[in-house]
ROSE-4610 file (N, C-alpha, C; in Angstrom, 1 decimal, always signed):
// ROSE-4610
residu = [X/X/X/X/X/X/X/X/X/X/X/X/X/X/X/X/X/X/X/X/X/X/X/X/X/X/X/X/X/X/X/X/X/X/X/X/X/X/X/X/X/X/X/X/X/X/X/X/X/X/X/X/X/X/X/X/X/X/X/X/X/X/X/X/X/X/X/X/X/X/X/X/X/X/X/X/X/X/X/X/X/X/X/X/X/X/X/X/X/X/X/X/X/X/X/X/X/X/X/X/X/X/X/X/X/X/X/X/X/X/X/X/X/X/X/X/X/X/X/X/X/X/X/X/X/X/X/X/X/X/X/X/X/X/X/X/X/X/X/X/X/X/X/X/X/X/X/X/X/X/X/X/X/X/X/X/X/X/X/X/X/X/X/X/X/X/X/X/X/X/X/X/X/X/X/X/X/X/X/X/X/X/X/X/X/X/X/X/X/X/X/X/X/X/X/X/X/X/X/X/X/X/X/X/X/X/X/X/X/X/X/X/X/X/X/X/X/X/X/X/X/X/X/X/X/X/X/X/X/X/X/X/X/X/X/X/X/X/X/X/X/X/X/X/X/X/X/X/X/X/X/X/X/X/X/X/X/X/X/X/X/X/X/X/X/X/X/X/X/X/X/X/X/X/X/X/X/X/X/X/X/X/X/X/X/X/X/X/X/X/X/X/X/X/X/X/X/X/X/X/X/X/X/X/X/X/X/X/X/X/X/X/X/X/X/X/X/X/X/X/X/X/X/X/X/X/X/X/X/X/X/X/X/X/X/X/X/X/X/X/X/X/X/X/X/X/X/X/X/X/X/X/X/X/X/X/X/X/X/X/X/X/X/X/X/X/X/X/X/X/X/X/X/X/X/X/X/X/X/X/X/X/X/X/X/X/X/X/X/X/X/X/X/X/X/X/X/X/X/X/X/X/X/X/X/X/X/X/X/X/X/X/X/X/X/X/X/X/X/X/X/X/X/X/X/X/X/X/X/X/X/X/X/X/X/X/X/X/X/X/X/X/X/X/X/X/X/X/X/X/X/X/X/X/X/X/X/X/X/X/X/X/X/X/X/X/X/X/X/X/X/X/X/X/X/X/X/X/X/X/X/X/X/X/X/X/X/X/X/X/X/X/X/X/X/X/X/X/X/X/X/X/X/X/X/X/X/X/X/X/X/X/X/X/X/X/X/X/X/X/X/X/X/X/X/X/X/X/X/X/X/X/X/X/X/X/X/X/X/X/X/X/X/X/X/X/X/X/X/X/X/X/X/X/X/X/X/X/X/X/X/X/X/X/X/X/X/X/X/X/X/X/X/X/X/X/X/X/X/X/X/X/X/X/X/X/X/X/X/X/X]
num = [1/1/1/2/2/2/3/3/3/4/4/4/5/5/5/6/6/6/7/7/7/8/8/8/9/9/9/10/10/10/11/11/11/12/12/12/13/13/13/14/14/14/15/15/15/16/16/16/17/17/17/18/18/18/19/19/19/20/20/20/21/21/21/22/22/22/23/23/23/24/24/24/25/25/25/26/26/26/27/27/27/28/28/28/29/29/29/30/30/30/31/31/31/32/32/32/33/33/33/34/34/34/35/35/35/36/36/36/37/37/37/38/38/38/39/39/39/40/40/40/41/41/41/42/42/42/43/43/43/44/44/44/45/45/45/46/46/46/47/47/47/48/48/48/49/49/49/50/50/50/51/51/51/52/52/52/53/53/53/54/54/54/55/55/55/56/56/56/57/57/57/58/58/58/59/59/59/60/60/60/61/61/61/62/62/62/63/63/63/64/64/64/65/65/65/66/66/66/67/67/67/68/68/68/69/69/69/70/70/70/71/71/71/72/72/72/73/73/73/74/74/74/75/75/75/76/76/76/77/77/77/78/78/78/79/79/79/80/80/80/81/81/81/82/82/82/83/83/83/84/84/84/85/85/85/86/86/86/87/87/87/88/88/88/89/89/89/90/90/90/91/91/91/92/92/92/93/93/93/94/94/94/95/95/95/96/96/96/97/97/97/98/98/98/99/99/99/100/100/100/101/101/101/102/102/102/103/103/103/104/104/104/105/105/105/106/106/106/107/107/107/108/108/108/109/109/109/110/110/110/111/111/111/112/112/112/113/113/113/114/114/114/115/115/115/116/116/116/117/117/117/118/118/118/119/119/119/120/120/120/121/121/121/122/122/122/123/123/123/124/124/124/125/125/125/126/126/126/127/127/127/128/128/128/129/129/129/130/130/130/131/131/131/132/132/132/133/133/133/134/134/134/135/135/135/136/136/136/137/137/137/138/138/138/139/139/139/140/140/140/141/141/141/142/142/142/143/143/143/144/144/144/145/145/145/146/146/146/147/147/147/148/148/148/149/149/149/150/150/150/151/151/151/152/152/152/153/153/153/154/154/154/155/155/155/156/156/156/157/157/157/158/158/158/159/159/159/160/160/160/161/161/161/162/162/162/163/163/163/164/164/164/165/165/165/166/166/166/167/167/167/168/168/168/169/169/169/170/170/170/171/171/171/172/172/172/173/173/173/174/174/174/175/175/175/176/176/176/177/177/177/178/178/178/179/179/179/180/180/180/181/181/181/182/182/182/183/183/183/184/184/184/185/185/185/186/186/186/187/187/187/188/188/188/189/189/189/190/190/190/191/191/191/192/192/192/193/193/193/194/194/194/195/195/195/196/196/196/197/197/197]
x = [+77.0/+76.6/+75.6/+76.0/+75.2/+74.2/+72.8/+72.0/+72.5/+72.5/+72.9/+71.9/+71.1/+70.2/+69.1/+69.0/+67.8/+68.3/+69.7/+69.5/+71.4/+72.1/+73.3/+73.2/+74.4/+74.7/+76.1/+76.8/+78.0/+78.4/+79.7/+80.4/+81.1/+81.3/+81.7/+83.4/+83.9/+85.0/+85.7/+84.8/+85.7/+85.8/+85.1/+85.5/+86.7/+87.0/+87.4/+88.7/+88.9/+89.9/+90.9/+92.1/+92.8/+93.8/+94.4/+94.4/+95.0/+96.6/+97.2/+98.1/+97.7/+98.5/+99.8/+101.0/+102.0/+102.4/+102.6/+103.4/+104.9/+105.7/+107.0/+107.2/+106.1/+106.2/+105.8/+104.4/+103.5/+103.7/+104.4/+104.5/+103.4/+102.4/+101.0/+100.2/+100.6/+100.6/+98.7/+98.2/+96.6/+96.1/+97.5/+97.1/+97.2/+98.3/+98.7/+98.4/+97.3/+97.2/+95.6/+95.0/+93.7/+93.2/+92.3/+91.9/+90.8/+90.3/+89.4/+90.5/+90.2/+90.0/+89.4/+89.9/+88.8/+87.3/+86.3/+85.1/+84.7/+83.6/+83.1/+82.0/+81.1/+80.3/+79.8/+77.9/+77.9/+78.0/+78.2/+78.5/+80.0/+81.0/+82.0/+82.8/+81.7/+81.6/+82.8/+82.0/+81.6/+82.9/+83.7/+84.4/+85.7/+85.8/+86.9/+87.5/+86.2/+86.1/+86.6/+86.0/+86.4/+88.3/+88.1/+89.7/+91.2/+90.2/+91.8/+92.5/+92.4/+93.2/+94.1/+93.4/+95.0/+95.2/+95.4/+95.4/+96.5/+96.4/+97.3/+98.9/+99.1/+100.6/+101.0/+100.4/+100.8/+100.6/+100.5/+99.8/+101.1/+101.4/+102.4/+102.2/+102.9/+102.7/+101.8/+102.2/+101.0/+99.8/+99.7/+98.3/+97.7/+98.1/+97.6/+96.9/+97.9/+97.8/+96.4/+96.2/+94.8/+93.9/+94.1/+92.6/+92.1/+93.3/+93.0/+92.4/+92.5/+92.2/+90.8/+91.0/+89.7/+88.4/+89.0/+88.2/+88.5/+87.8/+88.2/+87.7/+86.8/+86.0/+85.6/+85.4/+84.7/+84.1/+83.5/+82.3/+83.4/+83.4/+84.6/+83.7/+84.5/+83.6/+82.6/+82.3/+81.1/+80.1/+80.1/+79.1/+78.9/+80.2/+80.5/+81.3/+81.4/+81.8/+83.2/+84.3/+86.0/+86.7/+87.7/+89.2/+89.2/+89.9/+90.4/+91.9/+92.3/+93.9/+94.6/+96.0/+96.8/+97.2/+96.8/+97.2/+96.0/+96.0/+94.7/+94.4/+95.6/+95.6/+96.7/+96.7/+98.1/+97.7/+98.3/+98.3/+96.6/+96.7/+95.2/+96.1/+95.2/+95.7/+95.9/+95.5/+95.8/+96.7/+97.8/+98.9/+100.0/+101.3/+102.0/+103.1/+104.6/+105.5/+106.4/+106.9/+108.2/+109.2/+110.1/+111.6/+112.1/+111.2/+111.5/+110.9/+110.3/+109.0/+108.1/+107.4/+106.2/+104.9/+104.1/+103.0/+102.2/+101.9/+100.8/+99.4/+98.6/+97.7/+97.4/+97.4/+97.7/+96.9/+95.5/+94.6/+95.0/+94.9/+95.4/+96.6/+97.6/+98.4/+98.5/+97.3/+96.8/+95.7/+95.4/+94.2/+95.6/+95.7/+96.9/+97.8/+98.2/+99.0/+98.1/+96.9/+95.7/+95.5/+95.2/+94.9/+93.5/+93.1/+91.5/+91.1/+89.5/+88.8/+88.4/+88.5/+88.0/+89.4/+89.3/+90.7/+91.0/+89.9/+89.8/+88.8/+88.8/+87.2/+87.3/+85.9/+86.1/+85.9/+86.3/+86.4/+87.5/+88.4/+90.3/+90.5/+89.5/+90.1/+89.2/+87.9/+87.0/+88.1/+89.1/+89.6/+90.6/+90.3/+89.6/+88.2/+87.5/+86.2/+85.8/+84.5/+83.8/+82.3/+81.7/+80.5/+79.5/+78.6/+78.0/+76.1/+75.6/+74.4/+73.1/+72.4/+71.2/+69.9/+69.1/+67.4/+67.0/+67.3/+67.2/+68.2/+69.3/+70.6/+71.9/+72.4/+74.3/+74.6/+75.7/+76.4/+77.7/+78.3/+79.8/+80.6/+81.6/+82.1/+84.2/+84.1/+85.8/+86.0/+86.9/+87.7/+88.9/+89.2/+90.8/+91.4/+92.8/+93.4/+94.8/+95.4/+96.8/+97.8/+97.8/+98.9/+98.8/+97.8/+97.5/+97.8/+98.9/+99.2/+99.9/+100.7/+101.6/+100.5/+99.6/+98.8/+97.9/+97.5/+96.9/+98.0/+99.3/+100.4/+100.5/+100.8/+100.7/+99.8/+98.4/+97.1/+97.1/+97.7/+97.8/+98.9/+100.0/+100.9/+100.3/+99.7/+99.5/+98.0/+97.3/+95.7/+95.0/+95.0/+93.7/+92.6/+91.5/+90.4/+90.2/+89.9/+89.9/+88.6/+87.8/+87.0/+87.6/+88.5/+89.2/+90.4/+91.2/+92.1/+91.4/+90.1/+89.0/+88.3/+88.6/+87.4/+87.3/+88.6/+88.4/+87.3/+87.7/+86.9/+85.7/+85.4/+83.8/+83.2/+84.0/+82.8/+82.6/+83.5/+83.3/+82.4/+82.2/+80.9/+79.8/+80.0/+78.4/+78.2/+79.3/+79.1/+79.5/+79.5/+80.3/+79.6/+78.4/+76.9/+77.0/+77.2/+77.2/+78.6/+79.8/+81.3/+80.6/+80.4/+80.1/+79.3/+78.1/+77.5/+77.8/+78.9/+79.5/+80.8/+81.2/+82.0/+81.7/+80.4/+79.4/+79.0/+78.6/+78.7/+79.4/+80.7/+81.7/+82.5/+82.2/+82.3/+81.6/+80.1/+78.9/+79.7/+79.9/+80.6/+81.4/+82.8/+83.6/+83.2/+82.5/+82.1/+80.7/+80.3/+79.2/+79.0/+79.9/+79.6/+78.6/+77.9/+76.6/+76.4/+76.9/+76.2/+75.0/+74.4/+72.9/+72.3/+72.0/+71.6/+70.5]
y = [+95.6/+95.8/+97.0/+98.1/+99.4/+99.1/+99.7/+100.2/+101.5/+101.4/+102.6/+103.1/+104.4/+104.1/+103.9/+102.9/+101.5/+100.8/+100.4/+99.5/+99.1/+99.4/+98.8/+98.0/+97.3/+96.6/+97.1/+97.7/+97.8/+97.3/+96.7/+96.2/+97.5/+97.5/+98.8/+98.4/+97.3/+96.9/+97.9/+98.6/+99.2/+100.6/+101.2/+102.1/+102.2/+100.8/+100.6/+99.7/+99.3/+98.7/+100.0/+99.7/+100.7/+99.3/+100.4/+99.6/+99.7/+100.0/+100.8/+99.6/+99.4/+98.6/+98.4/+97.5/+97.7/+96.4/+97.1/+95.7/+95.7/+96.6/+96.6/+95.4/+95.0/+93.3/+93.0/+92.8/+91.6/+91.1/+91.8/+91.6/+91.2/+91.8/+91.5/+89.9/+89.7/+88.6/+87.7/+88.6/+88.7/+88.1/+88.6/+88.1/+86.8/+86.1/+84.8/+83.5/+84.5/+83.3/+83.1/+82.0/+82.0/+80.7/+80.0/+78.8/+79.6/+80.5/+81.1/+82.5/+82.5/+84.2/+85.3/+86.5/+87.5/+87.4/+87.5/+87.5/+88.7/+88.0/+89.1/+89.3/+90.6/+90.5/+90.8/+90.1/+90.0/+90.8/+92.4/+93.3/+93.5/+92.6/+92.5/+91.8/+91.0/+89.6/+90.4/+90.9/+92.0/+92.3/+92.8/+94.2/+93.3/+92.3/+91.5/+91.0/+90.5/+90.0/+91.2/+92.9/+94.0/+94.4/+94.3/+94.4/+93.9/+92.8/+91.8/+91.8/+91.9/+92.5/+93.8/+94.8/+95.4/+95.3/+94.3/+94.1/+92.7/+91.8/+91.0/+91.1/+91.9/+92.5/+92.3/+93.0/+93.3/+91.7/+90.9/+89.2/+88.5/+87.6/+86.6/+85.8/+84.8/+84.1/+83.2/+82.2/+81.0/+81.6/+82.7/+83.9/+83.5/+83.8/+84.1/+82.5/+81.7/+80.6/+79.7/+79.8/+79.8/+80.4/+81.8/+82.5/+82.0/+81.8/+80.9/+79.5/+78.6/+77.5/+77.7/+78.4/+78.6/+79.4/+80.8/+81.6/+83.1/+84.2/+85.2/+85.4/+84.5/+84.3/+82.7/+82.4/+80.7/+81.0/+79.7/+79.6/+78.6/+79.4/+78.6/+77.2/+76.7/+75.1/+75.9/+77.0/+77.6/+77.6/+77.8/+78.6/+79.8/+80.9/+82.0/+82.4/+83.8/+83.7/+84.7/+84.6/+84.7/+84.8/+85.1/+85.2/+83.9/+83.1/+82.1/+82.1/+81.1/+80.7/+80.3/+80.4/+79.6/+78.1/+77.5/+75.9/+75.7/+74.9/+74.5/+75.9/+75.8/+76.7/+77.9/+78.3/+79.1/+80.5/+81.4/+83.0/+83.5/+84.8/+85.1/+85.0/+85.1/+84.9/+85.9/+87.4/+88.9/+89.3/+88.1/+89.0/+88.8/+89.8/+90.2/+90.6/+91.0/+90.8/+92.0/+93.0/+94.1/+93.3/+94.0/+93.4/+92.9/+93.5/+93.2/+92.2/+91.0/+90.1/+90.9/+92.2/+92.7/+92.0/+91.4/+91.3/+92.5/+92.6/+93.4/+92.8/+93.6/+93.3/+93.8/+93.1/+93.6/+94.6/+94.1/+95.0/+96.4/+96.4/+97.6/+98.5/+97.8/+98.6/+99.0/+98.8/+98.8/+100.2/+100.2/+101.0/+102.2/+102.2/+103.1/+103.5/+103.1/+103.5/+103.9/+103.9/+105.1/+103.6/+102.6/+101.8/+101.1/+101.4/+101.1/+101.9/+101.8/+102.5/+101.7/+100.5/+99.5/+99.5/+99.7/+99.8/+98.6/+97.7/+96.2/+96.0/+94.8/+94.1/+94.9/+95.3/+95.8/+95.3/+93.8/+92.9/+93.4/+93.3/+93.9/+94.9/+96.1/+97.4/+97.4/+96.9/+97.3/+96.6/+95.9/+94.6/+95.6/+95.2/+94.3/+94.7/+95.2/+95.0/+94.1/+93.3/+92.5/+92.4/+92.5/+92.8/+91.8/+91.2/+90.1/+90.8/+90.3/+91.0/+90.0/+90.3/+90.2/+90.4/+89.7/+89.7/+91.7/+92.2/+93.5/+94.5/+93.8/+94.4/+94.0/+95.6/+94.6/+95.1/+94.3/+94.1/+94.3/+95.3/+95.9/+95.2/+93.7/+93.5/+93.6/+94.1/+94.0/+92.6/+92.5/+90.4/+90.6/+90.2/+89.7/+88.8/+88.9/+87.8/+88.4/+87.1/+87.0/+87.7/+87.3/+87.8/+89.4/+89.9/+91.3/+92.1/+91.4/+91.6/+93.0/+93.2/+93.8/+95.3/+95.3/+96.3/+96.7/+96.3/+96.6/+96.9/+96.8/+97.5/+99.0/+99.1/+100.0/+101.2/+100.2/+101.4/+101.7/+101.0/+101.3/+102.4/+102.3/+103.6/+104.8/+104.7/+106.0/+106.4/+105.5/+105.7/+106.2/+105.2/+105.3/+104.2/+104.4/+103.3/+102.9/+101.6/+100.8/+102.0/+102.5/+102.9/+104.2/+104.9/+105.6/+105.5/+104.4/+103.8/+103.2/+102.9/+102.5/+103.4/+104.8/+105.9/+106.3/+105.7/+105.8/+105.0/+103.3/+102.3/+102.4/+103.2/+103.3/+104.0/+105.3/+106.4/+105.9/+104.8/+104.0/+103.3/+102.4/+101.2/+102.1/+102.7/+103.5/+105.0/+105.7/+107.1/+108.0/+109.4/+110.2/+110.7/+110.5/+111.1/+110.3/+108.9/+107.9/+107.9/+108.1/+108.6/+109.3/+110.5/+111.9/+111.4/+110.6/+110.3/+109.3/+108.3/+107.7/+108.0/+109.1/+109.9/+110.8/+111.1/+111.7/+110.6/+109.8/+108.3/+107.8/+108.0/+107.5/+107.9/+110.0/+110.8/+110.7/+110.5/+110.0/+108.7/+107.7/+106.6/+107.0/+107.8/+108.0/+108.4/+109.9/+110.8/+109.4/+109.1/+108.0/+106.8/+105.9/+104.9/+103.7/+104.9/+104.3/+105.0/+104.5/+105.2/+104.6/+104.1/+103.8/+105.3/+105.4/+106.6/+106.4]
z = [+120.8/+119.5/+119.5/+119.0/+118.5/+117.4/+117.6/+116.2/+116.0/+114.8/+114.0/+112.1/+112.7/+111.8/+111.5/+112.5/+112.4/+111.0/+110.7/+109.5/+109.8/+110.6/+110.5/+112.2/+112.5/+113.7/+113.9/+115.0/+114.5/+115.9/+116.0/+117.0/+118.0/+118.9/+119.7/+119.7/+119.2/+119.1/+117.9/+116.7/+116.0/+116.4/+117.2/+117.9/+119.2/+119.8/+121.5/+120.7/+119.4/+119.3/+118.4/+118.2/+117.6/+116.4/+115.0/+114.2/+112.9/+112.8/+111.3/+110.9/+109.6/+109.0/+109.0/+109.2/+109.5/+108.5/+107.5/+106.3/+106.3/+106.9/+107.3/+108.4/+109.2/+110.0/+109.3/+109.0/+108.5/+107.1/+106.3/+105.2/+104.0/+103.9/+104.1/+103.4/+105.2/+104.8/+104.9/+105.4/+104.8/+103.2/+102.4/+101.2/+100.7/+101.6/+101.7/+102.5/+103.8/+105.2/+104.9/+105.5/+105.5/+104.5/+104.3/+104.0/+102.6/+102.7/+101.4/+101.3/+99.8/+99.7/+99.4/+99.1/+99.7/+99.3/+100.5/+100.2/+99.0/+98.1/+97.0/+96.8/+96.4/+96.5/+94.8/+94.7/+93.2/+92.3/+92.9/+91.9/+91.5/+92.5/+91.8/+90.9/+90.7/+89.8/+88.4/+87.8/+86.4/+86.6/+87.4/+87.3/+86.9/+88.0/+88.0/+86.4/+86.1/+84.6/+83.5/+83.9/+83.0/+83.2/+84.3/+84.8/+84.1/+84.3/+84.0/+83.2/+82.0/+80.9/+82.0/+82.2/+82.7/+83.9/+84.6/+86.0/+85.2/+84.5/+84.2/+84.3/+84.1/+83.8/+85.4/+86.4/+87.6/+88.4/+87.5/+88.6/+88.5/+89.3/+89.1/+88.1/+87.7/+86.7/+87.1/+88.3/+88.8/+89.1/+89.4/+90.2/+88.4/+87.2/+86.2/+85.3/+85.7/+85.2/+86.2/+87.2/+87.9/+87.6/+87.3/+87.0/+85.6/+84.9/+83.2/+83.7/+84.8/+85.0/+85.9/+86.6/+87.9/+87.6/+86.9/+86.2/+87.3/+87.0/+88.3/+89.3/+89.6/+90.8/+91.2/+92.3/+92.8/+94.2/+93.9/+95.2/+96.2/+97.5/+98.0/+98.6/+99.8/+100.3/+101.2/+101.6/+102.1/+101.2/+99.8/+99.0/+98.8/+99.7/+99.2/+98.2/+97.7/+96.7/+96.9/+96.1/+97.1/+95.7/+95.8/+95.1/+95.2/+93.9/+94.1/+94.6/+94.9/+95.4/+94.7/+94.1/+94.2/+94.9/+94.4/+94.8/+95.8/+96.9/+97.9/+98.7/+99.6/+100.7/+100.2/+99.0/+99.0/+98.9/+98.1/+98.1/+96.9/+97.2/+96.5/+95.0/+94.4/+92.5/+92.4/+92.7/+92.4/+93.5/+93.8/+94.6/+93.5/+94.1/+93.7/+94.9/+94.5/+95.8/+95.1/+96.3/+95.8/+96.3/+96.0/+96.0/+97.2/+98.4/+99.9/+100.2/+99.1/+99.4/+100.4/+100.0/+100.6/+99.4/+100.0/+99.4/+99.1/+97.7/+97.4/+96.6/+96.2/+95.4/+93.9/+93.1/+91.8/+91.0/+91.7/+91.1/+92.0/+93.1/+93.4/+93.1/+92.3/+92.1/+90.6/+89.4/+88.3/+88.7/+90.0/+90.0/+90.6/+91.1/+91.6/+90.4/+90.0/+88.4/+87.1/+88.1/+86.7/+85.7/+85.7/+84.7/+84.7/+86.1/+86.0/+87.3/+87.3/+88.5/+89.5/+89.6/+90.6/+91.3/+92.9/+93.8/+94.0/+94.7/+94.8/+95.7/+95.9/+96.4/+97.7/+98.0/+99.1/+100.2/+100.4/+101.7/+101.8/+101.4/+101.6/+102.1/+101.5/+101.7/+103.1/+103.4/+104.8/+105.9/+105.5/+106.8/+107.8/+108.9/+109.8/+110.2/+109.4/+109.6/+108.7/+108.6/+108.2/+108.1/+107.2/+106.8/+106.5/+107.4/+107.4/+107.5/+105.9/+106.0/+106.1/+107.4/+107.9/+107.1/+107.7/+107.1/+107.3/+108.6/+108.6/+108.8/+109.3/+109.3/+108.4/+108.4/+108.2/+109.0/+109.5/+110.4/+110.1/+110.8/+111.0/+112.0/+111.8/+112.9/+112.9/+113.9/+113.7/+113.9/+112.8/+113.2/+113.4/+114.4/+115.3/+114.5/+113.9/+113.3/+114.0/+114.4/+115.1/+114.3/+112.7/+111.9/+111.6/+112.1/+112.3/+113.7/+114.6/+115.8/+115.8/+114.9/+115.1/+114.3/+113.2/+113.3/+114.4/+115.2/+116.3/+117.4/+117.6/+118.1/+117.4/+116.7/+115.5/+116.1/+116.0/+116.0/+117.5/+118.7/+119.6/+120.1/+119.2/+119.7/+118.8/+117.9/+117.2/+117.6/+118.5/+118.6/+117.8/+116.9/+115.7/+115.8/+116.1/+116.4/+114.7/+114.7/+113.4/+112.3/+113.2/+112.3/+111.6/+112.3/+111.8/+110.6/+110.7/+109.9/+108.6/+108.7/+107.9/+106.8/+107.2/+106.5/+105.3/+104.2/+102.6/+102.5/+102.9/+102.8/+103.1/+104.3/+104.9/+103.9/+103.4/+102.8/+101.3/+100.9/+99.7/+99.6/+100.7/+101.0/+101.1/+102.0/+102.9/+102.5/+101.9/+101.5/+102.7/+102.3/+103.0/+104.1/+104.2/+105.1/+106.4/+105.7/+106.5/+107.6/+106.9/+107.8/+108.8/+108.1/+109.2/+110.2/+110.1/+111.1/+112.3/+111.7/+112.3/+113.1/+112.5/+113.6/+114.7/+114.4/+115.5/+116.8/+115.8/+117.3/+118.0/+117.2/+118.4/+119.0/+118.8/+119.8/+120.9/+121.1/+121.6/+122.4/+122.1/+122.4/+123.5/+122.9/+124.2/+125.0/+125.1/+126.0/+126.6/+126.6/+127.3/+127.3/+126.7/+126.6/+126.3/+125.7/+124.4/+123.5/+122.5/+121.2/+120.0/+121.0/+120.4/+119.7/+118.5/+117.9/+117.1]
């Protein structure tokens, strides 16, 4: 674990791991596996709620008929706050499927077709990183999930380290100052194998 800053923690795993989405296997199935859904944070409370009206169109029917029943956000059995699900364990409410059963995300393809400015939560767009915030830090960790085997095959033939495959999302969360600098560290990184900075 790197300081970075004096105010982030970052895993040396998102530099040493490599990491490109590959929904031609996975069928993204991120939006469908997992016991919660996507973590939220409380300024996205609002947006979800501004959204939905044109983000509706792009939802399934049962995705739609939950958020009328659940609302567009819940506190899962943690006390975090997440996408709700379809049924117990089932798909996130804002998925959606192309003709090849590829899972998508509805909000995102509402933001992509110019209908709103919010892309989507940005636990989705940071993954496979994960952002867990501290009394004096946050914390940058890459999370390993099996159904993402085949993108880390991916990121391995094309050698993209996750932080790289990551850098819309980073300079979204942390800003573009913050990229730059973090690309300087994990030049630092390779060439030494410490990028304490």
């Amino acid at each position: 674990m790197y300081i970075f800053e004096d105010k982030y923690l970052l895993s040396e795993d998102i530099f040493d791991k490599n990491f490109v989405c590959n929904l031609n296997a996975c069928k993204g199935a991120c939006c469908w596996e997992g016991e919660y859904g996507a973590p939220l944070n409380d300024d996205e409370l609002d947006l979800l709620k501004a959204v939905y009206p044109e983000v509706k169109p792009y939802l399934t029917k049962a995705g739609i008929e939950e958020i009328e029943k659940q609302g567009y956000w819940i506190l899962d059995e943690d006390e975090d706050l997440s996408t709700p699900l379809i049924g117990e364990a089932g798909p996130c409410v804002y998925i959606n499927y192309s003709d090849n059963g590829t899972a998508y995300c509805g909000i995102e393809k509402a933001y992509l077709d110019g209908k709103i400015d919010f892309r989507k939560p940005i636990s989705c767009h940071l993954y496979p990183i994960r952002l867990r915030i501290l009394p004096d830090y946050i914390a940058l960790n890459y999370e390993k999930w099996d159904i993402c085997s085949d993108a880390c095959k991916l990121g391995d033939e094309l050698k993209v380290p996750v932080y790289r495959f990551l850098k819309d999302a980073l300079i979204r969360r942390f800003g573009e100052d913050f990229y730059v600098k973090l690309d300087e560290m994990a030049d630092f990184h390779y060439k030494n194998g410490n990028a304490n900075l």
